[in-house]
N, C-alpha and C positions, 0 to 999 in steps of 0.2 A: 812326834808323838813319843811318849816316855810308857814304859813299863816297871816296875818294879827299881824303879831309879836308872834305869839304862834305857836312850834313845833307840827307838825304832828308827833304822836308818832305812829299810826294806823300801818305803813307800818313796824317802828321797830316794832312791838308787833310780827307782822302777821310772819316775819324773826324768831324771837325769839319761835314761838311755832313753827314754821318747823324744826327749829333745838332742840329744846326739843323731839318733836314727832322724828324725825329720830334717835336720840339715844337711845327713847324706840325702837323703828324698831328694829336697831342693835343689841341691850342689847336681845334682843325675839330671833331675830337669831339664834344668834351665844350662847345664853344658849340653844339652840333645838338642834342643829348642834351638842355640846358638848355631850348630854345626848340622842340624836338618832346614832350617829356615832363613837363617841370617840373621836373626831378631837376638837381640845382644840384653839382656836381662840381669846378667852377673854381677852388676856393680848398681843394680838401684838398690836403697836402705832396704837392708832385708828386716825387722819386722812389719812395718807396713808391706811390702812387696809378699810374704809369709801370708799374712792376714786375708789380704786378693784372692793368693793360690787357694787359701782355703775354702773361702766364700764361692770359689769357679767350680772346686772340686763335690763340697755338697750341693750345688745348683744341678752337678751332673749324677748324683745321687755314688758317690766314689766315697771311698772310708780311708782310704791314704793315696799319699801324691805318688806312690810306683804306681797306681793303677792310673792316676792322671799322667805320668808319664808314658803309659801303657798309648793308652787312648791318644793323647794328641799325637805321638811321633808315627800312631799308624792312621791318622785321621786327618787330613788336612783341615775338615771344618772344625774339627772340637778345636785345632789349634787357634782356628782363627776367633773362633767366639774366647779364645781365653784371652788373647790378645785386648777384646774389647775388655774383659774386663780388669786387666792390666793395667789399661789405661783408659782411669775413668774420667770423662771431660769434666772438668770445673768449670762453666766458663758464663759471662752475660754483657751482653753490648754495654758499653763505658762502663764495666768495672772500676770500684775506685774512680767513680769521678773526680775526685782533686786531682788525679794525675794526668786524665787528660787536660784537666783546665790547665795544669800546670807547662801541657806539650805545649798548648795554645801561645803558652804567652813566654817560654823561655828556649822551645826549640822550634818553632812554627818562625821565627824571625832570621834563623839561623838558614831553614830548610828555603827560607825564597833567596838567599847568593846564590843557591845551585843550579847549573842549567839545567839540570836532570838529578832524582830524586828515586833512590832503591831503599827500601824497608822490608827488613824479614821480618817477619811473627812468626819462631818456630817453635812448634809443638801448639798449634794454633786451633787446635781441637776442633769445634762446631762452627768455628769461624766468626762468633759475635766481636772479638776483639777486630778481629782484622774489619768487617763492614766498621765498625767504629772509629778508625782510623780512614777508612776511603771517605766518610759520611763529613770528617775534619778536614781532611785536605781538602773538601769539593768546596765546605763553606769558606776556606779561604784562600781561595781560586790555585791551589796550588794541584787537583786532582789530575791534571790535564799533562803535568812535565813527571810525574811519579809513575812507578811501578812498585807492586806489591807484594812478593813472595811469601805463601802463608804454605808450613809446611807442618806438618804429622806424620807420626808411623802410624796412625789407626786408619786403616783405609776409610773403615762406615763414617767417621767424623770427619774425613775428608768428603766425603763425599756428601755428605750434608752440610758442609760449607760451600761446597758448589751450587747447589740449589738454592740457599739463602734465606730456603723458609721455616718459620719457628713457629710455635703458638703463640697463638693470640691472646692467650692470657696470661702471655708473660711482658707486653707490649706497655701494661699499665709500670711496670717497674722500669723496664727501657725506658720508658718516657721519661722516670725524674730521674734517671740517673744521667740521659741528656741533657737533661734539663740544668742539672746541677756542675756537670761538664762545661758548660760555657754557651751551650747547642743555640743559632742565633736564630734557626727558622722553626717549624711547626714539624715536629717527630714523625707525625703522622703522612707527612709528605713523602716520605723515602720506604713505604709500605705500603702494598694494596692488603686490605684484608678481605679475606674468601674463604666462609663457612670458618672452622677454628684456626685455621692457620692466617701467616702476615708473610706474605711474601716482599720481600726488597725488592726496590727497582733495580730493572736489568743495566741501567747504566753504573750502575755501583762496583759492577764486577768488571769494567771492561779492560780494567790495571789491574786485577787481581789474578794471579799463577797461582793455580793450586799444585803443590807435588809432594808426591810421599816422599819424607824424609826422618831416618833414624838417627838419634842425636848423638847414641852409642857406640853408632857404627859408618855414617858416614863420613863425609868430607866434605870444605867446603867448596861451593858451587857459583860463586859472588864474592864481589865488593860489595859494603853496604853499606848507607849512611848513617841508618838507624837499624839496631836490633832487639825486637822487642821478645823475653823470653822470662816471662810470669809465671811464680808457680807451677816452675817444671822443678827445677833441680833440686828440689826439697825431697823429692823423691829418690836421690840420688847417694850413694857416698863418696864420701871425700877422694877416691880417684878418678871417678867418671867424673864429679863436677871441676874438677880440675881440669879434666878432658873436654869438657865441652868448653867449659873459658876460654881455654885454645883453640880451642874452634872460633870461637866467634871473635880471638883478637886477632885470628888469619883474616878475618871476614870482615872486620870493620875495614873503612879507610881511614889514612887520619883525621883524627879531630872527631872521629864516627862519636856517637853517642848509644849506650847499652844501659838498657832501661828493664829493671829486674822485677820481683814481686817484693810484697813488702815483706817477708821472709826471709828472703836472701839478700847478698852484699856482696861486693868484689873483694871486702877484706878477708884476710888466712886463705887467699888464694895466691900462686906464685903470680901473679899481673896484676898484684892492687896497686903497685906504684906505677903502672901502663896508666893509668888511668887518673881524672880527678872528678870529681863532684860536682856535677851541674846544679843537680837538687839533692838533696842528703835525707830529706822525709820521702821526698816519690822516689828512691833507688833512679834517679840519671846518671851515669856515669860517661865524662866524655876520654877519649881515647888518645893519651898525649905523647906516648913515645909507639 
């Protein structure tokens, strides 16, 4: 804004220490969060990660993050409801179907040499991806030699992955998105439904480990043949996702296969040449040095 031919700088100045001050806020935060909880926060992309805090901070009717850091570091639940909304679940059974069509028929041939068969899904949220993966191995008799580790820091999405039940009006879009996956029996089969909800059969869980696991912050815990990890590290900056590639190339075995979202890539990370391209459209990457 100009006056009499000289900018008004006052209103940028005023902009300029809000946004200074709000990244101390944050930086206060989320080092309290870190060293009262163990919840490692510091390296996901801070504007999306900004825009969260804020959306958690007026839901609790707060006007700055020092009162939301007030609140969570003396409250254990407000911390944990911030948590949820930290991390918000994106998720729906055979996501991107070409990709699993794509497992069907260029890592499903790979996966029966094996005598035995481990797949992560970490950061595996509500858990649709993971039954979508047991629901593939069962149709092609491979669910029986597998184990399935589906892991999250959000406890509640874990814990409604253990249960397995979702609404029943979301069952109409599973259907073609199995459908369009390769799915060779009737959708309906792997679901009772009762009043609004569609519970999965209980045999679908019986390879499935659910355990809280922080991507930030912990370590790995396995060997693994296959690692599946969609539309997490988009959330991330470029150290943490560097951090977690390491993680998951201590975690593969060789020849493992690490299967991304379609936003992400193993390229401008230091392990793109660890690895080559099974499918280069559905992010497979298999694991060669």
């Amino acid at each position: 804004m100009k006056f009499n031919g000289f900018e008004d700088t006052a209103l940028t100045d005023k902009t300029a220490d809000l946004t200074e001050r709000e990244a101390i806020e944050a930086d206060l935060l989320l080092e309290g969060v870190h060293r009262m909880y163990g919840y490692d926060f510091r390296n996901y992309a801070r504007p999306s990660l900004l825009r969260r805090i804020w959306h958690y901070a007026h839901s609790e009717n707060l006007s700055t993050i020092s009162q939301l850091q007030d609140k969570v570091l003396h409250d254990r639940a407000s911390f944990e409801r911030m948590v949820q909304n930290l991390s918000i679940p994106v998720t729906e059974m055979f996501r991107d179907p070409e990709l699993f069509r794509t497992f069907r028929r260029e890592v499903v041939p790979i996966l029966r040499t094996y005598p035995y068969i481990r797949i992560w899904h970490a950061g595996c949220s509500t858990g649709e991806e993971v039954y979508s993966m047991a629901i593939l191995l069962h149709e092609e008799g491979l669910y029986d030699k597998a184990r399935i580790y589906a892991t999250d820091m959000n406890d509640r999405s874990l814990q409604q992955a253990k249960e397995g039940i979702y609404g029943i009006d979301k069952m109409k879009l599973y259907t073609k998105n199995y459908l369009e996956a390769g799915g060779t029996q009737s959708f309906s089969d792997y679901y009772t439904a009762k009043y609004n909800s569609a519970m999965l059969q209980p045999y679908l869980r019986k390879n499935i480990i659910f355990a809280e696991h922080n991507l930030a912050t912990d370590r790995s815990f396995n060997e693994f043949n296959v690692i599946f990890c969609r539309n997490v590290m988009i959330y991330f900056n470029d150290t943490l996702r560097d951090q977690v590639h390491g993680l998951f190339y201590e975690s593969l075995s060789r020849f493992g296969l690490l299967v991304l979202g379609a936003k992400e890539s193993i390229h401008f990370t230091q392990f793109s040449d660890c690895y080559e391209p099974l499918d280069r459209v559905e992010k497979i990457y298999r694991k060669i040095k």
